[in-house]
C-alpha positions as CSV (number, residue, x, y, z in Angstrom):
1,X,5.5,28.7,-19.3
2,X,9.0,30.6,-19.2
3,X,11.9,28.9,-20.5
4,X,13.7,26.7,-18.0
5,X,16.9,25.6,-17.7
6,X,17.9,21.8,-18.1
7,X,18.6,21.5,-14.3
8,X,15.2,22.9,-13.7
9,X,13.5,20.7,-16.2
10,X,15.1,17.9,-14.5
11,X,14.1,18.4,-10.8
12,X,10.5,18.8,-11.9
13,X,10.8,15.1,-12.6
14,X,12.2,13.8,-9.9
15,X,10.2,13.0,-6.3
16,X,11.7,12.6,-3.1
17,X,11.5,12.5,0.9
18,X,13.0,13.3,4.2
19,X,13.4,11.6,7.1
20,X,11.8,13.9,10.2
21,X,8.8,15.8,10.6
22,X,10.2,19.1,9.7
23,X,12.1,20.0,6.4
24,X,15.9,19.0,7.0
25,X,18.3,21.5,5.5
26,X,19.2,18.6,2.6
27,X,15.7,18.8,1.5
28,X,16.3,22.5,1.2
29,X,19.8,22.0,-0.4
30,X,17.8,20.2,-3.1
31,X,15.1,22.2,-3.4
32,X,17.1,25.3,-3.7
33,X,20.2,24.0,-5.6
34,X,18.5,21.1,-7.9
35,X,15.1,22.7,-8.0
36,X,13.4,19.1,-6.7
37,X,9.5,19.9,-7.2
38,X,7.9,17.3,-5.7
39,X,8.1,15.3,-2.4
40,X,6.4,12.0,-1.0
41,X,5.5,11.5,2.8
42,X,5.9,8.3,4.8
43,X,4.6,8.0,8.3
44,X,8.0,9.5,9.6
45,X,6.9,12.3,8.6
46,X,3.8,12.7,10.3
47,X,3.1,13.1,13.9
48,X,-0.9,14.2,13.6
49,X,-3.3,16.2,11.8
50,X,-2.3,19.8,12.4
51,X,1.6,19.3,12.1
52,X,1.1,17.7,8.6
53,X,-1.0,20.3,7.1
54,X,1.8,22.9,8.6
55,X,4.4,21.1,7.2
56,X,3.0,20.2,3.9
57,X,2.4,24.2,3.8
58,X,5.8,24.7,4.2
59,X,7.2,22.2,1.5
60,X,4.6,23.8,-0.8
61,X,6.0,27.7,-0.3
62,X,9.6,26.5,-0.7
63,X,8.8,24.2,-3.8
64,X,7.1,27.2,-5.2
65,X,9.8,30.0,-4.1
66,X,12.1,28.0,-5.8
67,X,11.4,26.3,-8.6
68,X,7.8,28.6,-9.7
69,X,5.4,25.5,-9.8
70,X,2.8,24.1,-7.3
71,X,4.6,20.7,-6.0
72,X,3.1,17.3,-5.6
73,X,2.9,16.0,-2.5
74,X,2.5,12.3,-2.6
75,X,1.7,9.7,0.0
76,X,1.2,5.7,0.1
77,X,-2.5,5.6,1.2
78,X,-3.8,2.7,0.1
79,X,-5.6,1.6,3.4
80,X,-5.3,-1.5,5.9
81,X,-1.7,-2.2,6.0
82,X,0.1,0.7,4.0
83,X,-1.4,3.9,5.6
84,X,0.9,6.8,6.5
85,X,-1.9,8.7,8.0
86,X,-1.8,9.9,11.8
87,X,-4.1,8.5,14.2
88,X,-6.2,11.7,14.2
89,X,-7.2,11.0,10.6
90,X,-9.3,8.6,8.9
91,X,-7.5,5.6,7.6
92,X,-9.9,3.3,5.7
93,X,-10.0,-0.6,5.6
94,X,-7.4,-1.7,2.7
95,X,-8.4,-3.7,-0.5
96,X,-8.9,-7.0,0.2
97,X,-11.1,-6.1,3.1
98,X,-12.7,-3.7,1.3
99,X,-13.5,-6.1,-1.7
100,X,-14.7,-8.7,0.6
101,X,-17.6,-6.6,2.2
102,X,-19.1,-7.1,-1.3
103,X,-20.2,-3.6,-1.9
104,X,-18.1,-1.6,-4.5
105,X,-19.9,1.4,-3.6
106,X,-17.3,0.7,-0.1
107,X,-13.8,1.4,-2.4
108,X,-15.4,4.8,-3.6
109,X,-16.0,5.9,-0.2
110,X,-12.4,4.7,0.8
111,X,-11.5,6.8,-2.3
112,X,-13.8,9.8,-1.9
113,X,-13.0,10.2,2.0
114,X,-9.2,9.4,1.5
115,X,-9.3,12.5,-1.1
116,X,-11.3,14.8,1.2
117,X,-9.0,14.4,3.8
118,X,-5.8,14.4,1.7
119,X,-7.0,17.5,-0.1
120,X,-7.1,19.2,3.5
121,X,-4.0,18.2,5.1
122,X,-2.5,19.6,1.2
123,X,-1.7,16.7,0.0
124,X,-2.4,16.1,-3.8
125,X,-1.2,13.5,-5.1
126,X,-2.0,9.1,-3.7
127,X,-0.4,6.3,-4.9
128,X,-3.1,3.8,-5.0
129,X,-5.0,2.7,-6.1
130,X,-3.2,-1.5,-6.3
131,X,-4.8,-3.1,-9.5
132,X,-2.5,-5.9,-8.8
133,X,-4.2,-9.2,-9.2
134,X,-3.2,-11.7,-6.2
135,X,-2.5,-14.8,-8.2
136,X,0.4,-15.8,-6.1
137,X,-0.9,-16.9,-2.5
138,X,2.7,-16.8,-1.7
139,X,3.0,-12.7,-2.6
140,X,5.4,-11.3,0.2
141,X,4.2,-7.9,-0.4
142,X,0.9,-7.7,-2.5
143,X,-1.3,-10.5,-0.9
144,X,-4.1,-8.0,1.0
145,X,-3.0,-5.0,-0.9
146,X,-4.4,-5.9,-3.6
147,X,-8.8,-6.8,-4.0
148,X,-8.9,-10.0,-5.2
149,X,-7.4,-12.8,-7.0
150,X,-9.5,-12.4,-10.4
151,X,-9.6,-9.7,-13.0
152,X,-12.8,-8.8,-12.4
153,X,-13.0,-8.2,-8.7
154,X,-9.8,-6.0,-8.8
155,X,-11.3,-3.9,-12.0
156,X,-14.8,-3.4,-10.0
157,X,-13.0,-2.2,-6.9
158,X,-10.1,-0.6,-7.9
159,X,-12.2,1.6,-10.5
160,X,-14.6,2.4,-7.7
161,X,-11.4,3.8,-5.9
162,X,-10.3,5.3,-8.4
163,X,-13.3,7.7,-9.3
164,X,-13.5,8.1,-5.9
165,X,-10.1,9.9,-5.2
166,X,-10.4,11.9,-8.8
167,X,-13.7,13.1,-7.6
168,X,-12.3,14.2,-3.9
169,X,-10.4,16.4,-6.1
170,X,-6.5,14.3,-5.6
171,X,-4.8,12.9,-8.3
172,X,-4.4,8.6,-8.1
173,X,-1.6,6.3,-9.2
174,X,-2.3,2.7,-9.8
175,X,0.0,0.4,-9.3
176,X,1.9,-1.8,-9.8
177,X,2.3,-2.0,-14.2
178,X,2.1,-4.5,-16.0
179,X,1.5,-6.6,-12.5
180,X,3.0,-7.3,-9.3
181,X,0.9,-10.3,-8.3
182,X,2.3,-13.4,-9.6
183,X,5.5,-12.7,-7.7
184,X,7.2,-14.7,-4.9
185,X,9.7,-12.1,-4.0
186,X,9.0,-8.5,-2.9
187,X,10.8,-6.2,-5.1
188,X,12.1,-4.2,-2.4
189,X,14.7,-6.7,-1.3
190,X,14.9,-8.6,-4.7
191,X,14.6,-8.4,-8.6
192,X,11.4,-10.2,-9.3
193,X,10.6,-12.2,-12.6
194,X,7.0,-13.2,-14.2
195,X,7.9,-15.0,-17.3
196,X,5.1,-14.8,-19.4
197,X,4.3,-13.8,-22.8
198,X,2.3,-10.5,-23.8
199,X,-0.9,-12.8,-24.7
200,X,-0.8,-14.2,-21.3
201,X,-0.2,-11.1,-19.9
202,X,-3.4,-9.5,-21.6
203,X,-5.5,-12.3,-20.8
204,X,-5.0,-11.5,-16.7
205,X,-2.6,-9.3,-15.0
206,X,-2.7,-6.5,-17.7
207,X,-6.8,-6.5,-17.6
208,X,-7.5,-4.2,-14.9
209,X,-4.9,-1.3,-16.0
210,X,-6.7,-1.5,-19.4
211,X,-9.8,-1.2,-17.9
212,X,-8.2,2.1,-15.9
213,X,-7.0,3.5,-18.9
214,X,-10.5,3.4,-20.7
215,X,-11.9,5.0,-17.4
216,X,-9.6,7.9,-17.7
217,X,-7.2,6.7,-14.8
218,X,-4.7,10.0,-14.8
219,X,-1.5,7.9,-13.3
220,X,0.2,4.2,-13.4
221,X,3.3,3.5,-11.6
222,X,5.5,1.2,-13.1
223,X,7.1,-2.3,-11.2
224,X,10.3,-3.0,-10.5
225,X,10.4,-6.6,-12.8
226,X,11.7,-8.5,-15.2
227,X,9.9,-9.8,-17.9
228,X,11.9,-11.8,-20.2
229,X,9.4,-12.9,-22.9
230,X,8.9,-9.0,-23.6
231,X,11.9,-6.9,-22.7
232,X,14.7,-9.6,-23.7
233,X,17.8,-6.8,-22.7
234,X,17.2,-7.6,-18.8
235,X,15.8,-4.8,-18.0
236,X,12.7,-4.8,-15.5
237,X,9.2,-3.0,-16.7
238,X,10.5,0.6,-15.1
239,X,13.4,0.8,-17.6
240,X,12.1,-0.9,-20.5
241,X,11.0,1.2,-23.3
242,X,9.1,-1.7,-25.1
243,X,7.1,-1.9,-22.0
244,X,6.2,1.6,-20.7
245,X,6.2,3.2,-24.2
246,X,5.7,0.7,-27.0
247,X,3.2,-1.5,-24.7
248,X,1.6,0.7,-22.3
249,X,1.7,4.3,-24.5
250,X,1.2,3.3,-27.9
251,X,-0.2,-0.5,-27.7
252,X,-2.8,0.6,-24.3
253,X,-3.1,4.3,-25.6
254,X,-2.3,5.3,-22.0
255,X,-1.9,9.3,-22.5
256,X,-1.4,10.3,-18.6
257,X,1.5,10.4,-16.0
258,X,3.9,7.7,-15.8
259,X,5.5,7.1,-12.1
260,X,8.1,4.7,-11.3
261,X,7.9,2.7,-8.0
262,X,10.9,4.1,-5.6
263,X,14.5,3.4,-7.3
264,X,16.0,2.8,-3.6
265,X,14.3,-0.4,-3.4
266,X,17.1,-3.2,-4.2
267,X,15.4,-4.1,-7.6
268,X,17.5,-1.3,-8.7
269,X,19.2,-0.1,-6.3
270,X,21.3,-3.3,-5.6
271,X,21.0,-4.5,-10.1
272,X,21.4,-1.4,-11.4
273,X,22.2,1.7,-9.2
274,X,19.7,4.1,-8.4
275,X,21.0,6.9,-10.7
276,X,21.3,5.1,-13.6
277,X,17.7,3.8,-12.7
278,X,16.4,6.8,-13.1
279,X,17.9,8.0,-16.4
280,X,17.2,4.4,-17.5
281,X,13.6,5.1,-16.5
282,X,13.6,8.2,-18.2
283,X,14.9,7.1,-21.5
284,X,12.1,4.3,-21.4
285,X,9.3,6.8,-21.1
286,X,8.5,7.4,-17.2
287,X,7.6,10.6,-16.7
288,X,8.4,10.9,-13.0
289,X,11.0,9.3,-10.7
290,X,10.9,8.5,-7.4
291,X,13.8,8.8,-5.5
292,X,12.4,8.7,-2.1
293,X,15.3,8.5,0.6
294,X,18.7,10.0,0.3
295,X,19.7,13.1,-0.9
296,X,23.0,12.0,-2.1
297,X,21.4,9.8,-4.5
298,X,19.2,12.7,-5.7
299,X,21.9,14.2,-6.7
300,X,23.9,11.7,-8.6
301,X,20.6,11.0,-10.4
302,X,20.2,14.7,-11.5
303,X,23.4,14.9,-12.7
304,X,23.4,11.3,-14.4
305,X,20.1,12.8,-16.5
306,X,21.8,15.9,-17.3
307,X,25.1,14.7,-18.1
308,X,22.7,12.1,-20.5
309,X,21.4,15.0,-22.4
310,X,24.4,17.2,-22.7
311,X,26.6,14.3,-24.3
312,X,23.0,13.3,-26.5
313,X,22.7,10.3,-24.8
314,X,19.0,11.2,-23.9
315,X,17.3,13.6,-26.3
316,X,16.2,17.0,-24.7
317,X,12.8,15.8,-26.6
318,X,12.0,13.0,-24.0
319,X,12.8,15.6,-20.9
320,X,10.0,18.2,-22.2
321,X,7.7,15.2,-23.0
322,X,7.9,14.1,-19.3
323,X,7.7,17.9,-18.4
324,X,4.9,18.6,-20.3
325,X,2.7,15.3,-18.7
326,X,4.0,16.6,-15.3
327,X,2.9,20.5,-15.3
328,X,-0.5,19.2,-16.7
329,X,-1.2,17.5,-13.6
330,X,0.2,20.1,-11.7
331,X,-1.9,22.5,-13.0
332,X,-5.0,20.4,-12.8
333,X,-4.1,19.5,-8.7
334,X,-1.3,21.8,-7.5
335,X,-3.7,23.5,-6.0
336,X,-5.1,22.2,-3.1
337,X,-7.0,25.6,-1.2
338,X,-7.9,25.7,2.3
339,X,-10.1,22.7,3.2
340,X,-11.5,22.9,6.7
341,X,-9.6,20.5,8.8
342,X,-11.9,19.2,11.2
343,X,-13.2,17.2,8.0
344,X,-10.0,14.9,8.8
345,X,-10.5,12.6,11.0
346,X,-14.2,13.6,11.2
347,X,-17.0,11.2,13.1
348,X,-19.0,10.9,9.7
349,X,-15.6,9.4,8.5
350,X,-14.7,7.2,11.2
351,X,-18.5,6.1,11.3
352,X,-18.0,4.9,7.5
353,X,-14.3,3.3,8.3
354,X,-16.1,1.1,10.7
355,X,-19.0,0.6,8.8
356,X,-16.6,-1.3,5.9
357,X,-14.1,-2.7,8.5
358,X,-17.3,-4.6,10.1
359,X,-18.8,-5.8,6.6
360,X,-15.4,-7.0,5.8
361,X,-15.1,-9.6,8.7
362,X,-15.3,-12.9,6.8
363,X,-16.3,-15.9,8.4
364,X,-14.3,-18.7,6.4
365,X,-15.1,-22.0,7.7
366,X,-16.3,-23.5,11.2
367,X,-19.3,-22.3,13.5
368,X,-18.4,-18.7,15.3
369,X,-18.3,-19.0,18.7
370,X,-19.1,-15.6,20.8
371,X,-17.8,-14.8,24.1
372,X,-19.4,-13.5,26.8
373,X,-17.6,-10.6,28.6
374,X,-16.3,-11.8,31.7
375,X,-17.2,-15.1,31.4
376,X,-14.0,-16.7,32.5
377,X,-13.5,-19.6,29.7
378,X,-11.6,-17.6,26.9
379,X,-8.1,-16.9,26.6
380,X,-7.2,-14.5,23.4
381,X,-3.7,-15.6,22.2
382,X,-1.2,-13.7,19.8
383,X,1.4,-12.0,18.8
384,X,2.6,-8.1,18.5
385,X,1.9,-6.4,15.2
386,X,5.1,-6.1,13.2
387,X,6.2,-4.3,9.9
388,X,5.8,-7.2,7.5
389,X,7.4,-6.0,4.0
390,X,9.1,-2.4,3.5
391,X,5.8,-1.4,1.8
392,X,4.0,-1.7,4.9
393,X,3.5,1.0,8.1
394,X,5.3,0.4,11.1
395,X,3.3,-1.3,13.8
396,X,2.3,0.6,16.2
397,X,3.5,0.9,18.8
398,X,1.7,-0.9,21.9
399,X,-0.7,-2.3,19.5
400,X,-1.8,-6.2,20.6
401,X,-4.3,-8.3,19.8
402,X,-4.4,-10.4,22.6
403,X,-4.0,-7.5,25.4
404,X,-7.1,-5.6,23.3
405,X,-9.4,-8.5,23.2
406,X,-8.9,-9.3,26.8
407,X,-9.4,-6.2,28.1
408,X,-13.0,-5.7,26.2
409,X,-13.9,-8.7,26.8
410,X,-12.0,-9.1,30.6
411,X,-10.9,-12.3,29.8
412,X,-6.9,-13.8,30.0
413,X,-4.7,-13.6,27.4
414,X,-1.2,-14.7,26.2
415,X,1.2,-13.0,23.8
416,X,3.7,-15.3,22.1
417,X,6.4,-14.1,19.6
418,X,6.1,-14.1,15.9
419,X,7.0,-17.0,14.8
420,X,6.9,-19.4,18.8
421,X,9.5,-22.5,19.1
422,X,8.5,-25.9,20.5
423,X,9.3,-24.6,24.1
424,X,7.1,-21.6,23.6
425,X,3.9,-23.5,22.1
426,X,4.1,-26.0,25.1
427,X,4.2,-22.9,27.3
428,X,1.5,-21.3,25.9
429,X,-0.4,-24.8,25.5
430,X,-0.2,-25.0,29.5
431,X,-1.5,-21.1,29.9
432,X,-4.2,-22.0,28.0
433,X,-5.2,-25.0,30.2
434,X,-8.8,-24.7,32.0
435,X,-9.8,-22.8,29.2
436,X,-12.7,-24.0,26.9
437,X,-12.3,-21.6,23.8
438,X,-8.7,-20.3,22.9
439,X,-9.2,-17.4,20.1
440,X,-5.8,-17.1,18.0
441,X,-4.8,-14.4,16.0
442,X,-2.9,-15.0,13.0
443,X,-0.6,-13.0,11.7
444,X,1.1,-14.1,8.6
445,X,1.5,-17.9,9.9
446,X,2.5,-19.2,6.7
447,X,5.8,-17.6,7.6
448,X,6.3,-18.3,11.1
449,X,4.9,-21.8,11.1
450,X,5.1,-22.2,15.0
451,X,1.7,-20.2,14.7
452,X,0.5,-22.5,12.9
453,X,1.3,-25.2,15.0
454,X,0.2,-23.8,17.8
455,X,-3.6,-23.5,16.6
456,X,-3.3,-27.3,15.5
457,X,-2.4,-28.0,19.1
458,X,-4.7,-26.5,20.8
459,X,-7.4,-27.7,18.9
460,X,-6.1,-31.6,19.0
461,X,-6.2,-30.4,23.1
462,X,-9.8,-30.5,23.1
463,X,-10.0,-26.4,23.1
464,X,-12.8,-24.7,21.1
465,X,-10.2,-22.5,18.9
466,X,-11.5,-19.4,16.7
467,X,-8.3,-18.3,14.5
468,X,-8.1,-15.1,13.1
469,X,-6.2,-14.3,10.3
470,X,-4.8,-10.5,11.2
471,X,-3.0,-10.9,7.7
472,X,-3.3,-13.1,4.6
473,X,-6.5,-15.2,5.2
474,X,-4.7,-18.0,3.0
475,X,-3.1,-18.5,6.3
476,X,-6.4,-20.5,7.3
477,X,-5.9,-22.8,4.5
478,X,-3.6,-24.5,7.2
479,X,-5.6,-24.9,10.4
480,X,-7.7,-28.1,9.3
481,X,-10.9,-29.5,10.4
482,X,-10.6,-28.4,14.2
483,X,-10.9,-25.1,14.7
484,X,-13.4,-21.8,13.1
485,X,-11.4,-19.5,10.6
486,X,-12.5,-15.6,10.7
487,X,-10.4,-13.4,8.1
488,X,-9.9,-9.8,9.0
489,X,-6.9,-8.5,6.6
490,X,-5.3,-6.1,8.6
491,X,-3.7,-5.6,12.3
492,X,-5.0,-2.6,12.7
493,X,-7.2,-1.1,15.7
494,X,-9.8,-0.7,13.3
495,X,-10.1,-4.6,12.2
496,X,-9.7,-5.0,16.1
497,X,-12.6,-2.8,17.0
498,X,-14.3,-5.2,13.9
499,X,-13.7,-8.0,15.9
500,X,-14.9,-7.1,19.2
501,X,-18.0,-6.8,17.7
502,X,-18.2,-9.8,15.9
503,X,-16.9,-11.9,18.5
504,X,-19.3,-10.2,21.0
505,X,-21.8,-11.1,19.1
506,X,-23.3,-7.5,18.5
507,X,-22.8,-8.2,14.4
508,X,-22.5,-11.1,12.4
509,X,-19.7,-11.6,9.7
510,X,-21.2,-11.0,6.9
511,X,-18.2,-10.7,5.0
512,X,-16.9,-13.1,1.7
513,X,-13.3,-14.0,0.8
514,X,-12.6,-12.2,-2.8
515,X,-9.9,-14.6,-3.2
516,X,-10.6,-18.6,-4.1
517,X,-9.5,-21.2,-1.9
518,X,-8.6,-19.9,1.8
């Protein structure tokens, strides 16, 4: 490898985005002028198949004109709700739905198909695998991101993902170390806390990143936490050196990449500043930082590492460790060839998307009751789709649950808001009127209680009521005796398609909950 300069050490290290679906002249600015070698999509990005793989073609010459290395181009593809993927591609069921068909052999072909088609669109690099462990019911932003509540469920199905994305050939980052599921807050608008000791940590949340690290697992992002029994200088894990070098280096003998979550979120944004996030994640031992938004922060955050190692405020031996980790994986998946891209968004894929998405449909509690197209006495209720934490994808637009149901099944519907006031429900209560089954989807009604409420009302009405839980399936925790509870994880038009079926009575739900209690 030729000598670089400190500037271009530095931008290999460093990950960032854009906001359109072409390169913006700042993204070249940095490219050019800071030597930025590596990007990360988000849906804003993408319009469909053929206009990602041209533009990921692009960022790939210009990263490699100007800075002489392959780039990584990373992505959020977890599944379910976080996808970035257009609607010509295949974007599988996410984790919990994926856990709760039963069959592990379903998260390596989420991971094997997500790689194929990532690996042809020249994309190299997904960060997912979530080995979070949803202890928290109440987790704003993990919850169905993550495959269960235990350490074993998450280690069986996340290490089937895993293998399945290394195999397809694209390198994986689990998330979120040492644990984002006993959290209350969402550390993109907040500065979570887990106070627990080391032991306890070991004995749960820190068990399925061990087992990731004995299965070769090549990359672990870091969370955005604090954790006051270990790092006592209020610090969260992505700028703690006792946690990413001293616990998870030397302590876990993890010898691969080290990522750190995106330093815009207001963990560290809003605590710390995102500059001095990154040379504080640096100086604890990530190896590469996200900076995911705005150039001008970039910038600031170059500098801040530079000027750190010119006054020997950051030895110049950390920057060539971190560059070292980084060029091995970018030799190992820089290179993604020429993958034929009709495999993206191919019917063998879709066919096995479905196949999970219909295995996952639980049936929680209560006797199904199928409807009979046409038959005039079922009116589907709901509300839009919306973006529920900044992790998630945008809804899409025109998306609905109720308007989808009732036109497959030609039966009435009635869309309510997100979270309907006492005016609304009695509304809605009269609509439903002459109407013998009322099917409710819910979508995160823990939240927006008037959901909630409305299902209880019905039921007490006399209505045959199936819920749906579109979301978090703890959400059917709170309908009571009256009504059946059918989890689908996800409002997406795949989990819709699901449901048709099921609720037609074509397929049964076969599906269990990987989480206790709901």
């Amino acid at each position: 490898m030729r000598a670089l300069t400190l500037r271009e050490k530095i931008g290999q290290l460093i990950v960032t985005g854009f906001p359109s679906t072409g390169m913006t002249e700042d993204l070249k600015r940095l490219i050019a002028d800071y030597k930025i070698g590596n990007i990360i999509l988000f849906s804003h990005n993408i319009a469909n198949k053929s206009q990602l793989r041209e533009l990921c073609g692009e960022l790939r010459h210009t990263i490699t004109q100007h800075t002489g290395f392959p780039a990584l181009i990373s992505i959020d593809q977890e599944g379910g709700r976080v996808t970035r993927l257009p609607a010509d591609a295949t974007n599988m069921p996410g984790a919990m739905a994926t856990a709760s068909t039963g069959r592990p052999e379903n998260a390596y072909a989420a991971g094997r198909i997500t790689a194929r088609e990532l690996r042809a669109l020249g994309i190299n690099f997904n960060l997912a695998p979530v080995l979070d462990i949803n202890n928290n019911k109440h987790n704003p932003v993990i919850n169905v991101r993550s495959y269960g509540d235990t350490p074993g469920t998450v280690e069986t199905y996340g290490l089937q993902m895993i293998r399945g994305l290394m195999e397809g050939g694209v390198l994986s980052s689990v998330k979120h170390f040492p644990g984002h599921g006993d959290t209350a807050v969402d550390s993109h608008l907040g500065l979570p806390v887990i106070d627990k000791s080391l032991e306890q940590l070991m004995e749960l949340e820190l068990k399925p990143f061990r087992a990731a690290i004995a299965a070769g697992a090549e990359g672990i992002m870091s969370s955005h936490i604090l954790f006051p029994q270990i790092e006592t200088t209020g610090v969260p894990a992505t700028m703690s050196r006792t946690i990413i070098t001293d616990l998870l280096k030397k302590r876990l003998g993890y010898g691969g990449l080290v990522v750190s979550d995106c330093l815009e979120m207001d963990a560290i944004k809003k605590y710390y500043g995102t500059a001095r996030g990154a040379l504080g994640a640096i100086q604890a031992g990530v190896h590469l930082v996200f900076v995911s938004h705005t150039p001008a922060l970039v910038i600031e955050a170059a500098e801040l590492i530079e000027q750190a190692v010119n006054d020997g405020e950051l030895p110049m031996s950390v920057i060539d460790d971190a560059l070292e980790r980084v060029m091995y994986v970018k030799r190992k998946y820089g290179d993604t060839g020429e993958s034929d891209l009709n495999i993206v968004g191919s019917d063998a894929h879709r066919r096995a998307a479905a196949a999970i998405s219909e295995e996952s449909i639980c049936l929680v509690h209560g006797e199904l009751e199928t409807v009979r197209r046409g038959g005039g006495d079922t009116i589907f209720i709901g509300s839009p789709p919306y973006r529920t934490d900044q992790a998630s994808s945008q809804a899409k637009s025109g998306l609905s649950f109720p308007a989808a149901m009732a036109e497959a099944f030609d039966a009435a519907s009635a869309t309510i808001g997100i979270d309907p006031d006492e005016e609304e429900i009695e509304r809605t209560l009269r609509q439903a009127e002459g109407y013998g089954h009322s099917v409710i989807g819910l979508f995160n009604g823990r939240e927006n209680a008037g959901q909630l409420k409305l299902a209880r009302k019905l039921a007490a009405s006399g209505h045959k009521v199936t819920a749906v839980a579109l979301g978090k399936p703890y959400d059917l925790e709170e309908l009571g005796d009256g009504a059946c509870g059918l989890a689908a994880f996800e409002y997406t038009p795949l989990a819709i398609a699901s449901l048709i079926r099921v609720l037609g009575g074509e397929i049964l739900p076969t599906g269990k909950l990987s989480i206790e209690g709901a």
